[in-house]
C-alpha positions in Angstrom: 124.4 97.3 140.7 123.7 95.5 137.6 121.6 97.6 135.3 121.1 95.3 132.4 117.8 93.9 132.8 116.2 97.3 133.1 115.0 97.8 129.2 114.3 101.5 129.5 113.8 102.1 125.9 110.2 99.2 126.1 109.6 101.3 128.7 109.4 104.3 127.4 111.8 106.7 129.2 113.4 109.4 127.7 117.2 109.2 127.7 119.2 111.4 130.2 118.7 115.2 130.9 115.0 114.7 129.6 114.1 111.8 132.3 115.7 114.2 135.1 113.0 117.1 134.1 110.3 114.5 134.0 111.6 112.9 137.3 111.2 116.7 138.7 107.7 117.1 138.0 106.3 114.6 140.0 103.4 115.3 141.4 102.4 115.4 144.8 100.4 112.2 144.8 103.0 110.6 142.9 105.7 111.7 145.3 103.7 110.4 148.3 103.2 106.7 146.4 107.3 106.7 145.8 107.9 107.1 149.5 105.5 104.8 150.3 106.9 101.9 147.8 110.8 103.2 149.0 109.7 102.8 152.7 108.4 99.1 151.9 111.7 97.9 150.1 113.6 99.4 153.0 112.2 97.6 155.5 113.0 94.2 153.2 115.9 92.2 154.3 118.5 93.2 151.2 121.8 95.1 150.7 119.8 97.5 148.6 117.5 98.7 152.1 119.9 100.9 153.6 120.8 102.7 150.2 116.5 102.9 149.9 115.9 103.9 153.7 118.6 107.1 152.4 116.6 107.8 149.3 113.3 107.3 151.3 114.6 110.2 154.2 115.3 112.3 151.3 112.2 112.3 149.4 110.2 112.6 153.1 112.1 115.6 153.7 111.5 117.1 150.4 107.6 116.6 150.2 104.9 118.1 152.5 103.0 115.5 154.7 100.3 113.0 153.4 97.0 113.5 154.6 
C-alpha cells in the first residue's frame, strides 16, 4: 500500500510508540464508530475489503456490544 499521500504530521499524529498508546485508549464510542466505518469499506468492492473485513472481526471481538 502506498502511504504517501497520508500527511500525518498536518494531521497531527504523534510519531510511533506515542500513536500506539493513543490508538489504545479509544474509547468505547469511538471504538463502536471505527467498526462501523471498517464494516462499511468492507463491504465496498476493493482489494483493501478483505484486509478491512479482518481488521473489522478483530475490533468486534475486542469491544462489548453496541446498544
Amino acid at each position: 500500500m502506498d502511504d504517501d499521500f497520508l500527511d500525518l504530521d498536518s494531521a497531527g499524529f504523534a510519531p510511533g510508540k506515542t500513536t500506539a498508546e493513543r490508538l489504545a485508549l479509544l474509547t468505547l464510542d469511538e471504538a463502536h464508530d471505527l467498526l462501523r466505518l471498517l464494516q462499511a469499506v468492507a463491504q465496498e468492492d476493493s482489494p483493501l475489503s478483505p484486509d478491512v473485513d479482518r481488521w473489522a472481526r478483530e475490533i468486534a471481538g475486542r469491544i462489548p456490544s453496541g446498544s
